[in-house]
C-alpha positions as CSV (number, residue, x, y, z in Angstrom):
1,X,0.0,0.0,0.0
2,X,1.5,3.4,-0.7
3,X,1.6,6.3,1.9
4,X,0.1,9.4,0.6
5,X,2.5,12.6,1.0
6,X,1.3,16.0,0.6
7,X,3.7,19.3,0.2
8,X,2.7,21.9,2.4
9,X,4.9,25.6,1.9
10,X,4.0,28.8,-0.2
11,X,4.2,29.7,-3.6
12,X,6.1,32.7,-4.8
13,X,2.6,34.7,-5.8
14,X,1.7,34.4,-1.9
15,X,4.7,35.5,-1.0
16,X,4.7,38.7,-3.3
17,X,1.0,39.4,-2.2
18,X,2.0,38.9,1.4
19,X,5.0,41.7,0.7
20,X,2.4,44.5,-1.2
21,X,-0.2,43.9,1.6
22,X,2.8,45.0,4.4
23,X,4.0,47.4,2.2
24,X,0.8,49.1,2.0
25,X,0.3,48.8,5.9
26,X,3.6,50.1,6.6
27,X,3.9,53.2,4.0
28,X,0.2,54.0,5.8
29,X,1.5,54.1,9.8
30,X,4.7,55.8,8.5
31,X,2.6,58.5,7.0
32,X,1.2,59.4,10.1
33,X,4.4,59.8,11.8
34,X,5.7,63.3,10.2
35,X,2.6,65.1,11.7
36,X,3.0,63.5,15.4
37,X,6.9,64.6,15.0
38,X,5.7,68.3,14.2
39,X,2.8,67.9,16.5
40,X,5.2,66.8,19.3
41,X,7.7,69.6,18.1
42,X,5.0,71.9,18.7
43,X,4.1,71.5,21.8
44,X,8.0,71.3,23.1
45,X,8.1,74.7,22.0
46,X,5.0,75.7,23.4
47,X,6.2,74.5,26.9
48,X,9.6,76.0,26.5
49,X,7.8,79.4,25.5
50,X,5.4,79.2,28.8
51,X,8.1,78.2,30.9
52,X,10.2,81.2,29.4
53,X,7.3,83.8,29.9
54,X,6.3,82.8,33.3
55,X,10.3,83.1,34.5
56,X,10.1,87.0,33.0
57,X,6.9,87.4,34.8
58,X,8.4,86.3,37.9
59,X,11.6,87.9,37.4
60,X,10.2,91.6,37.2
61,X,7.7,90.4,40.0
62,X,10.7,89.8,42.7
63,X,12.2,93.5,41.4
64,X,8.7,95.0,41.5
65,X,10.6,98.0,43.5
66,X,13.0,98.7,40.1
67,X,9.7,98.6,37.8
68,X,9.9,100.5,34.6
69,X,7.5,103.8,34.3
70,X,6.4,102.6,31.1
71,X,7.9,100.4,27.7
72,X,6.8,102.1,24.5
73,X,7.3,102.4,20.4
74,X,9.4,105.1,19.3
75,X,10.0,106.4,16.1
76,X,13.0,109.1,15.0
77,X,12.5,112.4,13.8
78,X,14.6,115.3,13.3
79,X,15.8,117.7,15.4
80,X,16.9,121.0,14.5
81,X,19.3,122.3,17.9
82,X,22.0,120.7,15.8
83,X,20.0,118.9,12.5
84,X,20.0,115.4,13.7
85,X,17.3,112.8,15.0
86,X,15.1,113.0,17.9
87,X,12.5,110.7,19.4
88,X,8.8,110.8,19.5
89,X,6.2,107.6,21.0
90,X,4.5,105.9,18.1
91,X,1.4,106.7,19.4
92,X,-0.3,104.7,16.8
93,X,1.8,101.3,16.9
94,X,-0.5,99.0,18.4
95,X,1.1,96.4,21.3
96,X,0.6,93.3,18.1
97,X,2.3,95.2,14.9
98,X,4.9,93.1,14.0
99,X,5.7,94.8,10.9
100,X,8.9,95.5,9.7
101,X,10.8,99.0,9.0
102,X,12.6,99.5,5.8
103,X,14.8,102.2,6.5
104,X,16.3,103.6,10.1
105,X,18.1,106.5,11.0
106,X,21.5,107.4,10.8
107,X,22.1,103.9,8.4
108,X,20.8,101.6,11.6
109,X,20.0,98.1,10.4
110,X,16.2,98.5,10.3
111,X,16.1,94.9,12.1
112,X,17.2,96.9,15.6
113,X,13.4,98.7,15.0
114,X,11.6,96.2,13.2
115,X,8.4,93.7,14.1
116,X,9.5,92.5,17.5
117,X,11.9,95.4,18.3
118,X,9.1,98.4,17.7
119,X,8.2,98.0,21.3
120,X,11.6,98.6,22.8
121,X,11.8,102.0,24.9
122,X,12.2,101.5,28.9
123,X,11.0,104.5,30.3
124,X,12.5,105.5,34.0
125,X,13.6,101.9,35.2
126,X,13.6,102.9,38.9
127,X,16.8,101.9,41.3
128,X,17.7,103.1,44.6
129,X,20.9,103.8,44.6
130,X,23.1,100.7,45.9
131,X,25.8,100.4,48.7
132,X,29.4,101.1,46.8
133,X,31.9,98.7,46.0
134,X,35.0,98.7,44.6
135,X,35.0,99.0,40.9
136,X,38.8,98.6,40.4
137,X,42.1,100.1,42.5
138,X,41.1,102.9,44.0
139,X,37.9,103.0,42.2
140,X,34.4,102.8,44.1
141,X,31.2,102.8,42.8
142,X,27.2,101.5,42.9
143,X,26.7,98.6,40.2
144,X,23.3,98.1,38.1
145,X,22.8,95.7,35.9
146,X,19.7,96.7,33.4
147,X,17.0,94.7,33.4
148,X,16.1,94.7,30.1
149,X,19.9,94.9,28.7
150,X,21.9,94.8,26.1
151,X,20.9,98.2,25.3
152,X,21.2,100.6,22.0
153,X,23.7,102.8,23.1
154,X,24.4,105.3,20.5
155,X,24.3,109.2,20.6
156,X,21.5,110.0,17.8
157,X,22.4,113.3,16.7
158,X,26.4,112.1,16.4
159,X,27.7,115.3,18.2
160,X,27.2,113.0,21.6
161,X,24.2,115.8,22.4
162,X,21.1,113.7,22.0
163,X,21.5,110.4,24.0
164,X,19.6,107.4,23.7
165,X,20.5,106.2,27.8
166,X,19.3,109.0,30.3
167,X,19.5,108.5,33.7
168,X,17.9,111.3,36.2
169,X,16.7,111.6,39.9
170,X,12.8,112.1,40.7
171,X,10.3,114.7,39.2
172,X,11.1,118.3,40.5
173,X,8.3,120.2,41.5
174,X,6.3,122.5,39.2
175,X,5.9,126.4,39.2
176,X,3.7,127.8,36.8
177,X,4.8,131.1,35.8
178,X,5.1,134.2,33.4
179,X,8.2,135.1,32.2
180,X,7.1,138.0,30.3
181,X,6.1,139.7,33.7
182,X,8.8,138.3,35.7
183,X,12.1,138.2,34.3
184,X,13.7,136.3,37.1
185,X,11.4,132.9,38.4
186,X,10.4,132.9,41.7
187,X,11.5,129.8,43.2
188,X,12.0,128.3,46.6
189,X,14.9,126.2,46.2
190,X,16.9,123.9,43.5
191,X,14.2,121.1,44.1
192,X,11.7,123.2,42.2
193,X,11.9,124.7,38.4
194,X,9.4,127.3,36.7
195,X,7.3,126.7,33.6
196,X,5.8,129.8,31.3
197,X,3.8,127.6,28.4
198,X,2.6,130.1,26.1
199,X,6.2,131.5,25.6
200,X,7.5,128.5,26.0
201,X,10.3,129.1,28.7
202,X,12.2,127.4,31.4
203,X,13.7,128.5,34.7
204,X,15.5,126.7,37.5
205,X,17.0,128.3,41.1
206,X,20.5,129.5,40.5
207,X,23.1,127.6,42.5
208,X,27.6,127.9,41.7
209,X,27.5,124.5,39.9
210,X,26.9,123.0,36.5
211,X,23.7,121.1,36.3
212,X,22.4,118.4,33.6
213,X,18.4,118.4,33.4
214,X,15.9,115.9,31.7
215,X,12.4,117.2,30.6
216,X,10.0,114.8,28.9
217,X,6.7,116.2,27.2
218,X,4.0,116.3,24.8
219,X,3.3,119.2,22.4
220,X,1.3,119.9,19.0
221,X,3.1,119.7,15.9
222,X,2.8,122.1,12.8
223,X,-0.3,119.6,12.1
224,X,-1.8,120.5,15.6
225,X,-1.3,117.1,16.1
226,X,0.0,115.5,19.7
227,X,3.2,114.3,20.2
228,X,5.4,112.8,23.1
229,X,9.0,113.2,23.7
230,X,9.9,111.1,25.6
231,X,13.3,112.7,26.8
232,X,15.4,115.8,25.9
233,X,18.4,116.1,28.2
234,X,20.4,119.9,28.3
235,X,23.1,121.9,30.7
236,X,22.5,125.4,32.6
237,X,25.4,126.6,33.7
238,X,26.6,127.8,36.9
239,X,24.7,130.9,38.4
240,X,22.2,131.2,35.8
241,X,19.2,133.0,37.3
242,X,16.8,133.9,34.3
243,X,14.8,131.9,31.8
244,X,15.9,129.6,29.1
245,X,13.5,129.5,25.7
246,X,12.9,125.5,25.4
247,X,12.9,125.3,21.8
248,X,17.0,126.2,21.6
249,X,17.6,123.4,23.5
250,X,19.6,120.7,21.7
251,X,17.5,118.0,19.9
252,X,14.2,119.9,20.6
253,X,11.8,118.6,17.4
254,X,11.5,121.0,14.8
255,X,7.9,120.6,14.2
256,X,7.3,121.7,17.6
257,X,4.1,124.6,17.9
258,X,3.2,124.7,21.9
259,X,3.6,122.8,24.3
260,X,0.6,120.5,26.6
261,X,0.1,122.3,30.0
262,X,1.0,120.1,32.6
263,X,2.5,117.4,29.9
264,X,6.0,117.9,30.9
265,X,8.1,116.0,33.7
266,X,11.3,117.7,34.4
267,X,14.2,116.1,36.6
268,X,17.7,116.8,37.3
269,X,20.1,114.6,35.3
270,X,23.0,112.2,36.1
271,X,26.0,113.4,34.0
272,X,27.8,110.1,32.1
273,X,31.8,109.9,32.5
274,X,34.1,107.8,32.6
275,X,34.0,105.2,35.6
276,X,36.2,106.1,38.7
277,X,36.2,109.9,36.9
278,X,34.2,111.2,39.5
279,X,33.9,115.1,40.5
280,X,32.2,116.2,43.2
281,X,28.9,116.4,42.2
282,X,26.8,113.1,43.0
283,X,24.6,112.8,39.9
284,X,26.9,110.9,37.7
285,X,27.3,107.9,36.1
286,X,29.5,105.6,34.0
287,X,28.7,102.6,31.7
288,X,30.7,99.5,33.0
289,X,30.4,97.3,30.1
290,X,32.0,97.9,26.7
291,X,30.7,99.3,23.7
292,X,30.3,96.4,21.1
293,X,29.9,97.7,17.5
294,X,30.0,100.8,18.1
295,X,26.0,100.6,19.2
296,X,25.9,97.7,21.2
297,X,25.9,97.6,25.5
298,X,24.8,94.8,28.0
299,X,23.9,97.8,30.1
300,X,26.3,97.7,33.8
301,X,25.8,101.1,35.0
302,X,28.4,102.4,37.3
303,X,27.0,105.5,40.2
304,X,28.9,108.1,41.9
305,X,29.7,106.6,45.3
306,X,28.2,109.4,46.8
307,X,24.9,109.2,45.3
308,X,24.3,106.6,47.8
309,X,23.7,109.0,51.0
310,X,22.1,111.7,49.2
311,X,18.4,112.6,49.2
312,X,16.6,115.2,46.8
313,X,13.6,117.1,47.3
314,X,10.2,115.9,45.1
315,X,6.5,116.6,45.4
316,X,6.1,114.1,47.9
317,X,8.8,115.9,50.5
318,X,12.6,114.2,50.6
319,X,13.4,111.0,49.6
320,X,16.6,109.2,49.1
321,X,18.2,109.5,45.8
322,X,17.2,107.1,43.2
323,X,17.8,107.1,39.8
324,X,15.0,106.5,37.0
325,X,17.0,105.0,33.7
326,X,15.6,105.2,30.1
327,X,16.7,103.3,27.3
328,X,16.7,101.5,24.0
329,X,16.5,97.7,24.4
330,X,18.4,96.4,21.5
331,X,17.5,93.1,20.4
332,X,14.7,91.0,22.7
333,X,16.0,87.9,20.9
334,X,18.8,88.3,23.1
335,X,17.5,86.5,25.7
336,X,17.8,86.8,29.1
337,X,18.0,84.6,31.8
338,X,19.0,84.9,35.8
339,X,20.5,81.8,36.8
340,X,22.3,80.7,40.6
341,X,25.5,79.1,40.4
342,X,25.1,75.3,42.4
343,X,26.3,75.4,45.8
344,X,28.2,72.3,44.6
345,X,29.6,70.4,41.5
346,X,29.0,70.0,39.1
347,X,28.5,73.4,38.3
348,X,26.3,73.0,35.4
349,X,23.4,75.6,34.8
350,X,20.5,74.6,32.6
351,X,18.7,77.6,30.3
352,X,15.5,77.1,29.1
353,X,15.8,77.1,25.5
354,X,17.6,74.7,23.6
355,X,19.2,74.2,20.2
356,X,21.4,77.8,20.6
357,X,22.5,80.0,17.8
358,X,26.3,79.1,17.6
359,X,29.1,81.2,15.8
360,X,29.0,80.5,11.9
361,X,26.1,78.5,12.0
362,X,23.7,79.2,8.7
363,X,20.4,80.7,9.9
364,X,16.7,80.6,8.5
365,X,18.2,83.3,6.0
366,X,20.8,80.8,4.8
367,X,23.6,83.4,6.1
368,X,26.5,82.3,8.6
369,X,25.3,83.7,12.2
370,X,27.9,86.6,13.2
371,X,26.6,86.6,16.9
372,X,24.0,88.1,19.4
373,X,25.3,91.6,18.2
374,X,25.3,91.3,14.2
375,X,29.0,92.7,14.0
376,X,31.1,91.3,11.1
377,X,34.2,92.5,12.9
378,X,35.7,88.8,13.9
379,X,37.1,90.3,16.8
380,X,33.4,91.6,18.6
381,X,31.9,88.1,17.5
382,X,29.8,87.1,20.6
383,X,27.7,83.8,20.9
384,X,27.0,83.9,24.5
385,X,27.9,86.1,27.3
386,X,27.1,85.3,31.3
387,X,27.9,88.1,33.7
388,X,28.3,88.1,37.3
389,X,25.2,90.4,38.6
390,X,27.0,91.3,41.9
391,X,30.1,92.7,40.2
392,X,29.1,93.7,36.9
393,X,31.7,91.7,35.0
394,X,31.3,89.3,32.4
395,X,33.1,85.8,32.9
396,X,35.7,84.7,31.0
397,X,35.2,81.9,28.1
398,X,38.0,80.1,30.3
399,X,36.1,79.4,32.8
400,X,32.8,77.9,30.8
401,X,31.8,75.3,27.9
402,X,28.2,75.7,26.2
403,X,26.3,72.7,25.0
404,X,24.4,74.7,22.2
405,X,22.1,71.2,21.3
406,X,20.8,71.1,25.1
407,X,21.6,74.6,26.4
408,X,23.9,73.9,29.1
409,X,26.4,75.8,30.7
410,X,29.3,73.7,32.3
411,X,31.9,75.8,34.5
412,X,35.4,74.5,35.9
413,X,35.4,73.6,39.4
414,X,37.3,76.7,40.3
415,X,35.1,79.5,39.3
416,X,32.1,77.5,40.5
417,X,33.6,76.8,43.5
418,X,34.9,80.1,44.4
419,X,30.7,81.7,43.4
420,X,28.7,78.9,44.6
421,X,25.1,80.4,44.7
422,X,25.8,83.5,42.9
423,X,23.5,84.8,40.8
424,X,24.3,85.6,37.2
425,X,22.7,86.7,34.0
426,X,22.8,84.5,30.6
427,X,22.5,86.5,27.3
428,X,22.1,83.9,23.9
429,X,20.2,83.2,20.6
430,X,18.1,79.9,20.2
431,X,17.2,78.8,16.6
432,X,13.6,79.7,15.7
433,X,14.6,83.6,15.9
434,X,12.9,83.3,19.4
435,X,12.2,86.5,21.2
436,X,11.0,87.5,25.0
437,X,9.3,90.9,24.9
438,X,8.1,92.8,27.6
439,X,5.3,94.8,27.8
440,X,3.9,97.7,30.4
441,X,1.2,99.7,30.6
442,X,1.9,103.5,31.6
443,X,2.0,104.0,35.4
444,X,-0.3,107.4,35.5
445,X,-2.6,108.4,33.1
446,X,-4.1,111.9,33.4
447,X,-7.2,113.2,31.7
448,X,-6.9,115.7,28.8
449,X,-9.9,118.4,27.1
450,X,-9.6,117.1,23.5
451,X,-9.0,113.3,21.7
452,X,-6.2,114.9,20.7
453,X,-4.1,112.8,22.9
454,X,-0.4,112.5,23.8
455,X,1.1,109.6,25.7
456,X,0.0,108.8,29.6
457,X,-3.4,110.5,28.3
458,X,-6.9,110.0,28.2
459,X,-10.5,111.3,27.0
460,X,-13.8,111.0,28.3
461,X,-16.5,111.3,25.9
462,X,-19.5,113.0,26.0
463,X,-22.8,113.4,24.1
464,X,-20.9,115.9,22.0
465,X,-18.9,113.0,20.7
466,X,-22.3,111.0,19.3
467,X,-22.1,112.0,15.9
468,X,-18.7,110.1,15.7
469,X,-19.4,107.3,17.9
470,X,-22.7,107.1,19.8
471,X,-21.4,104.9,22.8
472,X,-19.0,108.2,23.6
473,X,-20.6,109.6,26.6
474,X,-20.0,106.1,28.7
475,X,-16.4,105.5,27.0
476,X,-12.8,106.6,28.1
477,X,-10.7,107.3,24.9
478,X,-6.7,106.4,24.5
479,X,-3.9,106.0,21.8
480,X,-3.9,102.7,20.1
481,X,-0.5,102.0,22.2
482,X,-2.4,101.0,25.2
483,X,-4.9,98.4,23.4
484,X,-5.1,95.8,25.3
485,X,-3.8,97.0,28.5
486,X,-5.6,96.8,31.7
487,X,-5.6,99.9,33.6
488,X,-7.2,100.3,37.4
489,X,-9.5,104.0,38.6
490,X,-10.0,104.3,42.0
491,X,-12.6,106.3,41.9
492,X,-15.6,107.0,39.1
493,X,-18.5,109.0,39.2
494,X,-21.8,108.7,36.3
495,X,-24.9,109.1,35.5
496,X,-27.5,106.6,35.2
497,X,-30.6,106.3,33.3
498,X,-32.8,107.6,35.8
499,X,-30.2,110.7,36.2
500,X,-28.5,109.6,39.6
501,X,-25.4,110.4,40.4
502,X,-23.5,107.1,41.0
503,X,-19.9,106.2,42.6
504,X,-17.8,103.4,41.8
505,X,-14.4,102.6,43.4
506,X,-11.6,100.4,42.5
507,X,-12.7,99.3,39.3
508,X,-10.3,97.5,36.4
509,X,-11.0,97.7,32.9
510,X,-8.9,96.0,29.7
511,X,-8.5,98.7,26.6
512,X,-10.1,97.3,24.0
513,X,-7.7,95.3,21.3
514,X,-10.2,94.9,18.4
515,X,-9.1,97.1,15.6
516,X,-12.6,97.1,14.1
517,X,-13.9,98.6,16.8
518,X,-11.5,101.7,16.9
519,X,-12.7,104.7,16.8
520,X,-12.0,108.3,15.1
521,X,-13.0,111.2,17.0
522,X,-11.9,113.9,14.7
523,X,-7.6,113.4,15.7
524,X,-6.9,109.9,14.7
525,X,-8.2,106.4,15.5
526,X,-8.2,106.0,19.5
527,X,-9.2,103.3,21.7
528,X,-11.0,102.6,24.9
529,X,-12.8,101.3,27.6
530,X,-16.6,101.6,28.2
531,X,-18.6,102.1,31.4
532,X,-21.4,99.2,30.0
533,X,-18.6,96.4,29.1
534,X,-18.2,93.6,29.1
535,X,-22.3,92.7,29.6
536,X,-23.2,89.6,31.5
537,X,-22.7,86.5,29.3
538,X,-26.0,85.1,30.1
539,X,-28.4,88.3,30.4
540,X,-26.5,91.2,28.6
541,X,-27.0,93.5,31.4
542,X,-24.1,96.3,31.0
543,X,-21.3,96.4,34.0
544,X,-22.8,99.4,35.5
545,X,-26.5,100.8,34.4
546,X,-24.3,104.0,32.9
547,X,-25.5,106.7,30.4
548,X,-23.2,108.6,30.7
549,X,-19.7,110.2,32.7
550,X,-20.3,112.4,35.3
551,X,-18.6,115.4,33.5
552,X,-20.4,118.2,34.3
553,X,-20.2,117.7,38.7
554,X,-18.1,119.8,40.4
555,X,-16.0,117.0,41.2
556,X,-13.8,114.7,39.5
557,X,-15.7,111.6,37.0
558,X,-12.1,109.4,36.6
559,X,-9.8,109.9,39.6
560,X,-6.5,107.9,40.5
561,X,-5.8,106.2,36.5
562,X,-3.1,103.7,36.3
563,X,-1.8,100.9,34.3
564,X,-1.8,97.9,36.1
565,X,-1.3,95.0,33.4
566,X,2.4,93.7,33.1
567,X,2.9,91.2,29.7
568,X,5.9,89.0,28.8
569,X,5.4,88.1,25.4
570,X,7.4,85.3,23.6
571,X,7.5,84.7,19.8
572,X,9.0,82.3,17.9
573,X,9.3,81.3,14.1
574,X,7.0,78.6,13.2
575,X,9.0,77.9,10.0
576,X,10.2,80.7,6.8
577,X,10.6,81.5,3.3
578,X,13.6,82.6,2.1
579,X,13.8,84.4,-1.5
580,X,17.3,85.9,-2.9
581,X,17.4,89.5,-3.4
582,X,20.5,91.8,-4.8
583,X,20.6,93.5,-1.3
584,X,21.0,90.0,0.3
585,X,18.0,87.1,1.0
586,X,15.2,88.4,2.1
587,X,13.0,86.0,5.3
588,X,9.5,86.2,5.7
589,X,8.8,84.5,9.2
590,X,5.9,82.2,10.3
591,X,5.5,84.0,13.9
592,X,3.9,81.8,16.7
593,X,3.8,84.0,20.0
594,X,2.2,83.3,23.6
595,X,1.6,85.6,26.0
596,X,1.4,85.9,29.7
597,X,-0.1,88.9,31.6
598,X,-0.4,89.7,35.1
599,X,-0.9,92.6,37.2
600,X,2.2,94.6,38.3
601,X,2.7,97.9,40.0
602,X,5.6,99.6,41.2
603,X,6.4,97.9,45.2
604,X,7.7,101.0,47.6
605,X,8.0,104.9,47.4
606,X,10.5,105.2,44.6
């Protein structure tokens, strides 16, 4: 009998239809893998942008005491007292224009005052003056380290007149008077100066010493439109007694026509020399940290050991001396970063970004990366710079590696030993062209007659106003600069439908951001606040049953205005296109940005 056998295996054509069926199954999963790479990608860099946002927040919050006045646009125009360039505030640049400038004064690389750098102007950045240290042999001094540093540090009108960095002690007090009837100002001391606005003039009590003054202000153009200054600095010399016409000072705009009434905040200056060059007057200062580029400062200021024990007199009596510092920031994609040394090794310090711009690199513009300060002088190339915030000296290269991939700092043994928990303060690029921006609402607003408004300004409407916008008699008018800022009044007073006279105290309102809702009151497009928003969600009931302001009481509708909203703002490139151009390759960026906004206010009596 014969044993069947059977052959078992597979035949080539199940075999190949095997293959094609993985195939397919494997080309379909690895399709879905670039978008959970980009997804994941994504949201790395969204926690890395709230991580870096909150730490600003925080970082201001612990130095609430140094808080900045105000951080606004600025724009250049010229000057006449020499010809040169001046600044005004871009009242119109709203807090989200990201749009670039083609052309900056003087032949400034319009990236310094483009998009992300339009918001850049630190307005009196409080400090009490610190205890002295030494400096160098026989030199003593205060050290501050700007917040918001590396700074543009240039003099505008290239005489070394007009100054982008003044420093100056509090507002002096206010004497309105008229020169034309009193040729010599009545004043009671040198804590005071006198004011005549129609004839524009200046006059300040005579003392043996040269003095360096600031004065700040808004004034109608030829137009009879408003403009800011936001800072003309000039010298009176020794024993002068009479009155000084304003518009021969140096840098004063040349399309000035009159000046605001009560626009103008005058303070004595702090005179810049040379560190360790000290006279024996306490308002000066020196600059610490080099000059990079010609334009370029990480911001160590250096005060007159004396300044410490001094005290002038303001509006609110005397007060120790502290100095109020205005600047330029010059890139906010330089970040920033305050970091303690370990107490022990290894002495390795994590920043928050990673994937760091290093020397050479090509960029999203397919050009080699010169450093954080765009310089093509080899010599000035910079990829990363950590100072020591205690003595206001940057550390040597010698004494620190950079992982650029994980963002690492790794210092010897020696120098971390020797400051174990110091702080110090981390300036880098990351890849992405990331930025951290801050943004602050003006500290004081006051009211003003007309929409014609300057900086620190605002309107209230009234029925007048209808024709041009009917909600006007319930709404509080301000330049576009302050959209969406939240500002605090301590005290309101309106009228409501049935004609009562109502109070309200400690209220908070956020300017309104939507550009379609603008509104032109005759001067310009202005925004605002309203007394009947936001309504109730569910019912639409206003915030308070308003008609209108209470502008016609003998008493005052908007008392006690402030900014209170305080925004760290981080954007990032979410990818580019790059076209070649004669003048060099031109980037369009993909922005991504994330905000975080808090409250903030000034801590203590500076």
């Amino acid at each position: 009998m014969k044993t069947a056998f059977r052959q078992y295996g597979v035949s080539l054509i199940e075999v190949l239809v095997v293959l094609v069926i993985l195939l397919v199954g494997i080309l379909s999963v690895v399709r879905l893998f670039p978008p959970g790479f980009l997804i994941n990608q994504q949201t790395e860099a969204t926690t890395f942008a709230s991580r870096l946002a909150k730490q600003e927040v925080d970082r201001y919050t612990s130095n609430s005491a140094n808080l900045m006045n105000a951080i606004v646009p600025v724009v250049p125009v010229a000057s006449q007292n020499p010809p040169g360039y001046t600044f005004q505030i871009d009242l119109n640049a709203t807090p989200n224009d990201l749009s670039d400038v083609e052309t900056a004064p003087f032949g400034v690389d319009p990236y310094y005052v483009s998009n992300v750098n339009k918001i850049r102007r630190v307005l009196d950045e409080v400090v009490r003056i610190p205890i002295p240290s030494p400096i160098a042999s026989g030199v003593r001094g205060s050290i501050y380290v700007l917040s918001s540093g590396p700074i543009y540090d240039v003099a505008w009108d290239r005489d070394g007149i007009t100054d982008t960095l003044f420093v100056n002690g509090a507002p002096m007090i206010r004497s309105v008077q008229d020169a034309a009837s009193d040729p010599t100002p009545n004043l009671r001391g040198p804590g005071q100066y006198a004011i005549d606005y129609d004839d524009h003039q200046i006059g300040f009590a005579p003392v043996n010493y040269v003095r360096n003054f600031k004065i700040s202000f808004s004034y109608y153009d030829a137009s009879n439109n408003v403009q800011t200054n936001p800072g003309i600095e000039f010298t009176v010399p020794a024993n002068t007694s009479g009155w000084i016409n304003l518009t021969t000072l140096p840098g004063w705009p040349s399309d000035f026509r009159a000046l605001l009434p009560d626009s103008e905040s005058v303070a004595r200056a702090f005179r810049r020399v040379a560190v360790g060059n000290w006279s024996d007057d306490p308002y000066e200062f020196g600059v610490l940290s080099p000059t990079i580029a010609g334009f370029a400062n990480v911001g160590v200021l250096v005060f007159h050991p004396l300044a410490y024990n001094q005290v002038e007199q303001t509006p609110s009596g005397s007060v120790p001396l502290s100095a109020r510092i205005s600047y330029d920031v010059l890139d906010w994609r330089i970040i920033r970063e305050d970091r303690p040394m370990p107490a022990s090794p290894p002495y390795n310090v994590r920043v928050t970004l990673k994937n760091l711009k290093a020397l050479g690199e090509l960029g999203e513009d397919q050009e080699p990366y010169t450093g954080l300060f765009r310089t093509t002088n080899a010599n000035e190339q910079v990829d990363f710079l950590v100072y020591n915030l205690s003595t206001g000296q940057p550390v040597p290269r010698t004494e620190y590696t950079v992982d650029y991939k994980e963002g690492i700092v790794r210092f010897t043994d020696a120098f971390g030993a020797a400051n174990a928990a110091g702080t110090f303060r981390f300036y880098y690029k990351a890849k992405g062209e990331w930025a951290l921006q801050a943004q602050k609402a003006a500290n004081l607003y006051q009211r003003f007659a007309t929409p014609n408004l300057g900086f620190g300004q605002f309107y209230l409407g009234t029925q007048s106003d209808t024709g041009r916008d009917p909600s006007a008699p319930t709404r509080m008018y301000f330049p576009l600069m302050e959209a969406g800022k939240t500002i605090s009044i301590r005290e309101i007073f309106y009228r409501d439908a049935a004609g009562n006279l109502r109070r309200a105290s400690n209220v908070s309102f956020r300017i309104e951001d939507n550009p379609s809702r603008f509104v032109d009151l005759g001067s310009g497009p202005l925004t605002f606040i309203d007394l009947t928003e936001p309504r109730d969600p569910v019912f639409g009931r206003p915030r308070f049953d308003a008609v209108s302001w209470a502008t016609g009481e003998p008493l005052i509708p908007a008392n006690g205005v402030q900014g209170i909203s305080f925004k760290s703002r981080v954007i990032w490139s979410n990818g580019a296109t790059v076209t070649e151009a004669a003048g060099g390759n031109v980037v369009r960026y993909r922005w991504r940005k994330l905000d975080v906004d808090t409250f903030l206010t000034r801590s203590g009596s500076l």
